[in-house]
N, C-alpha and C positions, 0 to 999 in steps of 0.2 A: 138615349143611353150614351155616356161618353166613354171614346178610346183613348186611344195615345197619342190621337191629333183633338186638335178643339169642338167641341161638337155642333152640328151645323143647328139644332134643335137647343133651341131655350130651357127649354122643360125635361130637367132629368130625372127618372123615379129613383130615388135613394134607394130605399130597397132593394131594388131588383140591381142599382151597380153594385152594392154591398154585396149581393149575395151570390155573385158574377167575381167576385174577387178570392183571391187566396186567401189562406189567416196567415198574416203576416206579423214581423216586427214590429208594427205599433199598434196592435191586438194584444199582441204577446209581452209586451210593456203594461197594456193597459189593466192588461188579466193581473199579474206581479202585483202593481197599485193596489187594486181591488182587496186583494187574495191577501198583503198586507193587513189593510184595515179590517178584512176578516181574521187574520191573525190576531190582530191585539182584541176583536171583540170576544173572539175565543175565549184567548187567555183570560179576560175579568169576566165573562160571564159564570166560567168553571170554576174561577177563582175560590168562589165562598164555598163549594162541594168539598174541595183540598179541602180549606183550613177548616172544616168545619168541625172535627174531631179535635181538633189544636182550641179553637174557642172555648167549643163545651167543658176542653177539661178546665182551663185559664180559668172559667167565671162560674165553676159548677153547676151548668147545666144538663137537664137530662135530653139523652140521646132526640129525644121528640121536640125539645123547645123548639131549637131553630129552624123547626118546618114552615112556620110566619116568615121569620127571615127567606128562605129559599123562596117561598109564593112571592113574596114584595116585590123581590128585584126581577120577576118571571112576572110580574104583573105590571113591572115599569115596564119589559118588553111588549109585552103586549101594548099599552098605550102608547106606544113609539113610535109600533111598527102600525098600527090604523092611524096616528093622527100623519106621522111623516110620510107614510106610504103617500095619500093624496095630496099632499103638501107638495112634493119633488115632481108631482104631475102640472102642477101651475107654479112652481117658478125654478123647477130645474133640479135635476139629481146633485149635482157637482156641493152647490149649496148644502144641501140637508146631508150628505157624507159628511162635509168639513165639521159643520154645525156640532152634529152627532158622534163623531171622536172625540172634538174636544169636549164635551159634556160627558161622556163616561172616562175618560181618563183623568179629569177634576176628581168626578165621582170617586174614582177607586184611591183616589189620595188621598181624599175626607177619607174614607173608609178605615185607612190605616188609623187612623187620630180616634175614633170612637168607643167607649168604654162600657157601652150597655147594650143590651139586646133592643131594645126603644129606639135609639140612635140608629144603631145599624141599621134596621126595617125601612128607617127613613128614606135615607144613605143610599140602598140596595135599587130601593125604588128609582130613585134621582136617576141615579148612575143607568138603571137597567131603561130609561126615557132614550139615551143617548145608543146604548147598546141595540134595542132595540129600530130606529131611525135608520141605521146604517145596512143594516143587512137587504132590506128588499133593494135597498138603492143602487148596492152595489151589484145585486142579482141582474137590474133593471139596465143598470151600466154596463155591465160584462154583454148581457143579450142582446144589446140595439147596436152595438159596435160589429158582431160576428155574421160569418152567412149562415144562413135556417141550418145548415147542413152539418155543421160543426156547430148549432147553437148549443143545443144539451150539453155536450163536450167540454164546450169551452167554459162553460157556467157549474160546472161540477166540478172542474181544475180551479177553475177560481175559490170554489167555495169548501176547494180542501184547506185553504189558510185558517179558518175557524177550526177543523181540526185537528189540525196540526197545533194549533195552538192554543186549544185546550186542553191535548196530551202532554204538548212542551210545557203549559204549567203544572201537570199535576207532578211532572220530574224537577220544577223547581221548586216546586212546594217541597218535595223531598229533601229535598236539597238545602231550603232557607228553613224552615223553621226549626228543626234541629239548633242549627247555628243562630239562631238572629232570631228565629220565632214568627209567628202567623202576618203580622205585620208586615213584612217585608216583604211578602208575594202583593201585597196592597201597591207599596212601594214603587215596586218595579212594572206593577201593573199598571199604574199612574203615571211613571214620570215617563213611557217612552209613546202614546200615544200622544200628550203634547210635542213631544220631539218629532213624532211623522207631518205634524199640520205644516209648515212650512214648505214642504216636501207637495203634499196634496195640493196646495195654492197654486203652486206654480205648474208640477206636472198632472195634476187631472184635468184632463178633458172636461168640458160638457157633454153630455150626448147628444152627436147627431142628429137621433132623429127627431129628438126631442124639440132641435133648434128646427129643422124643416118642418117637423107638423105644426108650427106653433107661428111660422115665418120670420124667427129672429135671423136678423145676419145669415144672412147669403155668402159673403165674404169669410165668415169663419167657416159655414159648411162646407166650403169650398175646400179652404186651409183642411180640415181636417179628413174630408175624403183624399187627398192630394199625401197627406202621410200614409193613409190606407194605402191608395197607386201613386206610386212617385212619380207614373212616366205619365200619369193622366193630365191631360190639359184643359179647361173649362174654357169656355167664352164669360167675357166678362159681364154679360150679360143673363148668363144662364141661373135659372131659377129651379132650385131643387123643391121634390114635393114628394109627398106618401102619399098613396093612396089610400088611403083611412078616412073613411066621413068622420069628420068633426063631433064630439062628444060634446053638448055644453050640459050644464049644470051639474047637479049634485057624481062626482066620478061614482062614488059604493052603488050606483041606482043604474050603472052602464055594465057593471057584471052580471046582472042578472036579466041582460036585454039580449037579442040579436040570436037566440038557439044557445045561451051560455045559462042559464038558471040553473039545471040539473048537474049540469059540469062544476060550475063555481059551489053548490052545494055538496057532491061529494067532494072535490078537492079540499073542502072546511073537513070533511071527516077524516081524510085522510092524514091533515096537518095536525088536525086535534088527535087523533091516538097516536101519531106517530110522535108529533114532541110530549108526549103526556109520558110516552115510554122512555125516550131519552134521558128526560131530567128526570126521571122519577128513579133510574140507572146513576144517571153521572151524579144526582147530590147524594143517593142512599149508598152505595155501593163500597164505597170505602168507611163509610160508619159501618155499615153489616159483616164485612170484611175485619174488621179492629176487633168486632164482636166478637167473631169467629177464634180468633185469637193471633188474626197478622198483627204485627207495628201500625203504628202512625202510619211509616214513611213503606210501608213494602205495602198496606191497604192501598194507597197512594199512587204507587207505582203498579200494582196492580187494577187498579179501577181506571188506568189511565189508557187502558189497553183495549178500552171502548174508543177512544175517540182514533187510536191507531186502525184498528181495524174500521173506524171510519173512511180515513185517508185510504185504507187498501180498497175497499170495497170500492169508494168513489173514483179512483184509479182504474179499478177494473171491469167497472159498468157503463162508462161513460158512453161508449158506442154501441154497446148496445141499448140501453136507452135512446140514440138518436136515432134508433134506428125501429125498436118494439117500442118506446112508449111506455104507455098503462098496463102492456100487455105483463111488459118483462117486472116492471115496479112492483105488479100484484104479487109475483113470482119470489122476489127478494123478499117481502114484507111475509110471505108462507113461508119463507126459513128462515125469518126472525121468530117465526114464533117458537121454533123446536130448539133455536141457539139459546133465547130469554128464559124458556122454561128451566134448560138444559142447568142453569148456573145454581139454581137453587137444588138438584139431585147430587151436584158434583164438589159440594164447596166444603167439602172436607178435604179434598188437593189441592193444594195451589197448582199445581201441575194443569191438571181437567179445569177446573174453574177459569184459571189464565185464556186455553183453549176457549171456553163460552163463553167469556165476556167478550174475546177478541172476534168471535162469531157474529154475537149479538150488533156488534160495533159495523161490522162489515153489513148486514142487515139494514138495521136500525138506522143508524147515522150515515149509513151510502143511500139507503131508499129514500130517506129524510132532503138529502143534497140532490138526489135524482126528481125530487117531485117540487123543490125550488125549481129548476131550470125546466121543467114542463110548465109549470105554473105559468112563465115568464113570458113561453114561447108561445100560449094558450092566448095569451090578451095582446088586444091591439095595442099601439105608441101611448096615444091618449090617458089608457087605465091601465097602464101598465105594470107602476110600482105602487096604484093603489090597489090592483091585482095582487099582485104580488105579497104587497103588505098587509092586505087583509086576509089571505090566506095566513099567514104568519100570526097572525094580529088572534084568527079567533085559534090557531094550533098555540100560542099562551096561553089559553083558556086551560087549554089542557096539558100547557106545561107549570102550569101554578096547580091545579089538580092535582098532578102525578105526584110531587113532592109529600104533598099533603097529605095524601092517601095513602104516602108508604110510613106516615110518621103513625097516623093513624092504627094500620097493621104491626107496624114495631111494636108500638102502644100497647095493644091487644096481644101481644106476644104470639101472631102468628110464626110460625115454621117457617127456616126461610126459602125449603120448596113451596109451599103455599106462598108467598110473597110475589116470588117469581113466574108464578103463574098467573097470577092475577096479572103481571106484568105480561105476559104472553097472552095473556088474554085483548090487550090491546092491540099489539101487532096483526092478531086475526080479526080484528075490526078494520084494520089498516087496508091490509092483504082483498079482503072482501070489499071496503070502497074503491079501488083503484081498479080492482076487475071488473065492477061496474060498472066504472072510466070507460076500462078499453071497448064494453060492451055497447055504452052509450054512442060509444063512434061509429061502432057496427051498423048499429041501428040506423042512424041518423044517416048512413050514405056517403060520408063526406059533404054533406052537404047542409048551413046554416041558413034561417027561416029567410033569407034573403037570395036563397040561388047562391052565395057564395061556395068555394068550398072551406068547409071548415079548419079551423087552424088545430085543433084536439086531433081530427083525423088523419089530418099530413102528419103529423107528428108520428100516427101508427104504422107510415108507409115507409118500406125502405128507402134512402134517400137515395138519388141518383148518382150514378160517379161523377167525381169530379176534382180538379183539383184542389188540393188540402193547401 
């Protein structure tokens, strides 16, 4: 373990000084970065939900056509986030972020240009490749830089930039198409992720630990624990290492080894109804809303009031998730479902309905941000943002479903309390896998088929004090 003199020991476990350390200023730099690039994926992934009442009217289509379009670019994420996920596990996160920005910010450019619903579908796809790639990575980024103790924490601040910047476009959607038209949320959705790549090059990091489990460059590890502790001093001979046995071959076939099979398999339940609820929320909700009889632009600013109550929720759960786990997540996801139902009994006020959606969001979109950074914290260096991103990868499954299913129900002219319950009916599938979660750890002892202790069960323990 090195201090603030050079340390007389060759062999330092990375880990354990990372997690020996405060969260400092280039933590807190690095989360900004992150939280960034989850910004702009935000903003285009919401993008087509906003304009999607503005389309339908432009090219006369019915309220249901562009439920293909929402699935496509929700099924580019999905492909993104399984092939990139293990992709950033053999040659590095830094890469498949940069990569991944610039492919959906292209994307959302074509997009503006497109004059058919054909085109689009394509487009949506492309783009949602890129959108998809960046998210687990950034998850994977944020968590191997921070201590266990602040990990949840600091992965659920990071990953308020996604909603934040989903809600910030659905106020600019307000805002431009009126003026300038659906087009122009493309626009600006386009031209300011290429604007961040330059930015990325120079100030992202690689991951730490990624560089010590892997043995690249000892010299940069050094460099970059040394921004962690400025007063720490290494020998120039010291050799950083994780203690993680070495993963080889196929990564998807390392989540289901070592006591993690039942874990990684609820975690897929919970990701699939929880983003099935999401998008099935964030594309429908402002068409159902116009229905009703808002504006364009007040549906707009009202469905947007999900991704705010995202940012409050994930604000305001963050430690207690690093602190309950599965326990508290199952908890959030049981009043998602009373908030979800709630918006179909009440959507005759804008008043009450604002209230539910901003519920639902706090719910839905915190539990959702809260079970990325368990996900994160769940899997070793190795499989980490293939962890990660396959989690993600099969909850597309069920955010290209959700979309479908409400265009479906529109279709069939269900009630739009009926709608919303059907949508609440996912949450309580949610709610019910994650308590299985917390029960699994029970069970198990803390302890993985290996005599380890497990990383799902620490995760349930209060963490120790320490300093922040």
């Amino acid at each position: 373990m090195a201090n603030t003199q050079a340390d007389n020991s060759p062999a330092i476990d990375l880990v354990e000084f990372i997690d020996r350390q405060p969260v400092g200023g280039f933590q807190i730099r690095l989360l900004l970065l992150c939280a960034a690039v989850l910004f702009l994926d935000g903003f285009d992934t919401q993008a087509i939900g906003y304009v999607a009442p503005a389309i339908a009217k432009e090219w006369g289509l019915t309220k249901g056509a562009l439920g293909p379009v929402f699935s496509a670019g929700l099924f580019g994420l999905m492909i993104g986030a399984l092939v990139f996920g293990p992709l950033a596990d053999h040659i590095g996160r830094k890469k498949i972020i940069i990569f991944s920005t610039a492919t959906f910010g292209v994307g959302a450019l074509v997009t503006a240009f497109v004059h058919d619903v054909s085109a689009l579908l394509v487009i949506r796809f492309l783009t949602g490749l890129g959108l998809g790639g960046a998210m687990p990575n950034t998850v994977a980024m944020t968590s191997e830089f921070n201590p266990q103790r602040r990990r949840a924490t600091m992965v659920m601040i990071m990953f308020c930039g996604f909603s934040v910047g989903a809600a910030l476009g659905g106020l600019l959607a307000a805002d431009l198409i009126p003026r300038f038209g659906w087009r122009a949320v493309f626009i600006v959705g386009g031209i300011a992720p290429l604007l961040m790549l330059p930015i990325l090059v120079r100030r992202l990091p690689e991951s730490v630990r990624f560089l010590a489990t892997f043995g690249h460059a000892p010299e940069r590890v050094a460099e970059l624990l040394k921004r962690i502790s400025p007063n720490t001093a290494f020998a120039p001979e010291a050799r950083f290492v994780v203690h993680e046995t070495h993963l080889a071959g196929l990564p998807v076939k390392h989540l289901f080894r070592e006591g993690r099979s039942l874990a990684t398999s609820l975690l897929w339940v919970v990701f699939f109804m929880s983003l099935l609820d999401i998008y099935f929320l964030a594309n429908w909700l402002p068409t159902v809303l116009n229905d009703l009889g808002a504006s364009v632009s007040e549906a707009v600013l009202i469905g947007s009031l999900l991704q705010i109550g995202g940012v409050a929720g994930t604000l305001a759960l963050g430690s207690i998730i690093d602190r309950f786990s599965f326990l508290a997540l199952a908890l959030v996801y049981f009043g998602a479902v009373f908030a979800v139902g709630a918006i179909g009994q009440v959507s005759h006020s804008a008043v009450l309905v604002s209230i539910a959606i901003f519920g639902a969001g706090f719910c839905v979109v915190g539990g959702q941000i809260a079970a990325n950074a368990l996900a994160a914290n769940f899997y070793p260096t190795a499989v980490r943002a293939t962890g990660v991103g396959w989690a993600l990868g099969i909850g597309r499954v069920g955010s290209i479903i959700g979309p479908l299913v409400g265009g479906v129900l529109l279709a069939e002219k269900w009630s739009t309390a009926a709608v919303f319950m059907a949508a609440a009916a996912a949450a309580l599938c949610a709610a019910l896998a994650a308590l299985a979660l917390s029960r699994v750890a029970m069970v198990s002892g803390g302890k993985g088929v290996a005599g380890q202790p497990s990383s799902l069960d620490a995760t349930l323990k209060p963490a120790p004090t320490a300093r922040t």
